[in-house]
C-alpha positions as CSV (number, residue, x, y, z in Angstrom):
1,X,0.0,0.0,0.0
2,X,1.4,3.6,-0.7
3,X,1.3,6.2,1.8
4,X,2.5,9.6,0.8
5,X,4.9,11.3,3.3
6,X,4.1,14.1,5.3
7,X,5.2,17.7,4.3
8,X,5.9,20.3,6.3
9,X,6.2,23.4,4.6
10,X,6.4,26.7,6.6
11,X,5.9,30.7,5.8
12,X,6.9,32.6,8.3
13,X,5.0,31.5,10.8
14,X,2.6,29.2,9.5
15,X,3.2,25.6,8.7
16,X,1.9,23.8,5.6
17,X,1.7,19.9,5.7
18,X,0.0,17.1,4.1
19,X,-1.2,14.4,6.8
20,X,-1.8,11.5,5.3
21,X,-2.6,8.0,8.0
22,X,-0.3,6.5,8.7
23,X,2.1,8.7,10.1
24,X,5.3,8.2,9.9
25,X,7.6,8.6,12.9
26,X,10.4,10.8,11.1
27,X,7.7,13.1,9.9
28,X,6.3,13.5,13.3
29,X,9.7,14.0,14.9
30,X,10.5,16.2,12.3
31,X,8.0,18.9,12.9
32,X,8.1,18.2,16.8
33,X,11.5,19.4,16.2
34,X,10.6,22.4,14.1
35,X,8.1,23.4,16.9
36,X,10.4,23.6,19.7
37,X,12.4,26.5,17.6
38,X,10.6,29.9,19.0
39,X,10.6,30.9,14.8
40,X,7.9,28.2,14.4
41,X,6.5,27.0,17.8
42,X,3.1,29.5,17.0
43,X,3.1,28.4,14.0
44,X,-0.2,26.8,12.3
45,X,-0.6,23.8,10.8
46,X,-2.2,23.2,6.8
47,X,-2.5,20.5,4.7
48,X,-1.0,20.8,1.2
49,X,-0.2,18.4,-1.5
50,X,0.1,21.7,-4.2
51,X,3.6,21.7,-5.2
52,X,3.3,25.4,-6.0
53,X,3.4,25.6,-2.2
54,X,6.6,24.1,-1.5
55,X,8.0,26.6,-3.7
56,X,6.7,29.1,-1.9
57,X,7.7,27.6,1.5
58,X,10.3,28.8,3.9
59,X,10.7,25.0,4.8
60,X,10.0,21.4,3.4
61,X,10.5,18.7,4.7
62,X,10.1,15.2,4.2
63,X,8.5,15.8,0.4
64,X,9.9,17.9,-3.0
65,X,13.3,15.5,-3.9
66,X,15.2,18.2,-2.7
67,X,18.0,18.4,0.2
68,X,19.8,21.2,0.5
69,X,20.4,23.1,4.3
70,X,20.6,26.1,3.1
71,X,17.4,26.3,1.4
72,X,15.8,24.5,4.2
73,X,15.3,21.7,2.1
74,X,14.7,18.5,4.1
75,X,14.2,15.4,1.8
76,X,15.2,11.9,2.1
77,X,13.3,10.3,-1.0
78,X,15.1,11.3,-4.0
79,X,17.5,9.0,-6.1
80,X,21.6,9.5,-4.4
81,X,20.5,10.8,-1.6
82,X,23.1,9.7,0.9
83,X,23.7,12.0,3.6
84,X,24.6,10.4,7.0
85,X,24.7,12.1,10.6
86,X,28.5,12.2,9.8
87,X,32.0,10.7,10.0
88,X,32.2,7.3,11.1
89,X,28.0,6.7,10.3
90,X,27.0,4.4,7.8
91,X,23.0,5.2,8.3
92,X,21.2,7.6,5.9
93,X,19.4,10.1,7.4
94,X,15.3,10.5,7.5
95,X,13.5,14.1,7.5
96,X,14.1,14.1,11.2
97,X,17.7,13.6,11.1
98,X,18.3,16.2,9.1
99,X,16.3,18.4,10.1
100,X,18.3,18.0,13.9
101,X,21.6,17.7,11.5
């Protein structure tokens, strides 16, 4: 069965994310993590599967193909994507992990 990943995309202080059952535990821990920052922890929470959207985003995680820190790009799903926690780890990363990362 396929279950879409969550998305968390956030404009200033609102945050945009698709919620689809079930949830995945990276996901969650992902935006618990993004809450506890004061930036985000008013934020609100929306559902979005619109692409358009994550362009617009300040932050996405967990959906888009994209990571890239900088950006605030936080994707594990995209083809070479092989970004560990760092020397020494052999363990990719989820949404979560590099979001804390």
């Amino acid at each position: 069965m396929y279950v879409a990943p969550l998305s968390l995309l956030m404009q200033d202080r609102k945050l945009t994310f698709r919620f689809p059952f079930p949830v995945h535990a990276d996901e969650s821990l992902a935006i618990f993590l993004l809450k506890l920052l004061p930036r985000y922890s008013a934020a609100e929470l929306v559902r979005s599967r619109n692409p358009e959207d994550w362009a617009k985003a300040t932050v996405v995680v967990d959906v888009g193909g994209e990571y890239d820190a900088e950006k605030l790009r936080f994707d594990h799903h995209q083809r070479g994507f092989t970004e560990v926690f760092g020397n020494g780890f052999k363990t990719k990363l989820s949404s979560a992990g590099l979001v804390y990362k």
